[in-house]
N, C-alpha and C positions, 0 to 999 in steps of 0.2 A: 856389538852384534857381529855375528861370524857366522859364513856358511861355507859349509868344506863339500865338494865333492870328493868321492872316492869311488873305487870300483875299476877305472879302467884297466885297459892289458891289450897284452899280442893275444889276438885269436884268427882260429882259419875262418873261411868264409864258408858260413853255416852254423858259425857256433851261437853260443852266447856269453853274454856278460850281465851282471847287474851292478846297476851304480847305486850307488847311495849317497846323500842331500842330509847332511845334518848340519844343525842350529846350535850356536849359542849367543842366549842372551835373547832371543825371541823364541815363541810356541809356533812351530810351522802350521799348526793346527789352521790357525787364526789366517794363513798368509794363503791366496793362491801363487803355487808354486810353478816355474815354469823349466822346461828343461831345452838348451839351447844346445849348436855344435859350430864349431868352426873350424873348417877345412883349410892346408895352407892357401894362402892367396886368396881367398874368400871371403865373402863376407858371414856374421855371424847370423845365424839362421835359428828359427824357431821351429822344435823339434815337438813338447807335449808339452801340458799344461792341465793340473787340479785344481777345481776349486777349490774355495774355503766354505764359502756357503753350501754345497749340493752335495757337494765331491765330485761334480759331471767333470770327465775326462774327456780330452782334445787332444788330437794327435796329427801332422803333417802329414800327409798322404805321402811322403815317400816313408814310412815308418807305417802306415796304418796297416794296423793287421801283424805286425812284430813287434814292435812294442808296445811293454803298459807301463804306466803310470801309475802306480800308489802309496799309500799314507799309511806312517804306521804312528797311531798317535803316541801310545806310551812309552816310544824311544823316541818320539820327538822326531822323526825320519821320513823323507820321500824318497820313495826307489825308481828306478828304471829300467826293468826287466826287458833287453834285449837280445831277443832271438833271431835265429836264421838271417846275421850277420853279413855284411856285404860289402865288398872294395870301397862302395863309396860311403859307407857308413865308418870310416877312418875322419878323427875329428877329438880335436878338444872339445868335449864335452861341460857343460858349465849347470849350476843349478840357480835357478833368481829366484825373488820371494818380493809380494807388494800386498797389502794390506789395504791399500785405499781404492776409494769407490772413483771410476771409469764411467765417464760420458758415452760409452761405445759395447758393441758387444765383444767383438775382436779383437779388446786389445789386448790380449795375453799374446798376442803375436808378436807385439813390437817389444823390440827390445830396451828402448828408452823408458819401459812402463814401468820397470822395476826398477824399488827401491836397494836390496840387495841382492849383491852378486858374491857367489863362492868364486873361488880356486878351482878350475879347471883340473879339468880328469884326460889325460889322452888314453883315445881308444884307434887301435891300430887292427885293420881285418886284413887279412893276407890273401888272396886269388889262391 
């Protein structure tokens, strides 16, 4: 089981980027997916997160309202369409993926929840 991010880059502040989350060896379909960032010195942080069952989308209020989250099931892929870009949205970007049922509502925020983890994407916004 393998999951690669891609997509990141140098952009200015305002742009956009979109990442992309793909599998092998698992149907993302099946997994709710989450999408994390880590800044240097920082800790790793929870950014958006799709279900598997609903498809309801969750997004961290500093991201709400510029990024979406979605699924494209027949390439097997989750994306991360961000827009209107900003200094502090510079961050190794990472994709998780976990399949199993959760005592909690919330916990697609923690990051111990997921079973895998891709390869990190850096994303760099310029001032």
């Amino acid at each position: 089981v393998q999951l690669q991010a891609s997509g990141g880059g140098l952009v200015q502040s305002g742009g956009s980027l979109r990442l992309s989350c793909a599998a092998s060896g698992l149907t993302l379909d099946y997994y709710g997916i989450g999408w994390f960032r880590q800044a240097p010195g920082k800790e790793r942080e929870w950014v958006s997160f799709i279900s598997s069952s609903d498809g309801r989308r969750y997004y961290a209020d500093p991201v709400k309202g510029r990024f979406t989250i979605s699924r494209d099931k027949p390439k097997n892929m989750v994306y991360l369409q961000m827009n209107s870009l900003k200094p502090e949205d510079t961050a190794v970007y990472y994709c998780a993926a976990d399949g199993s049922l959760h005592a909690y509502s919330m916990w697609y925020q923690g990051k111990y929840e997921y079973a895998y983890w891709g390869q990190g994407t850096q994303v760099t916004v310029s001032s």
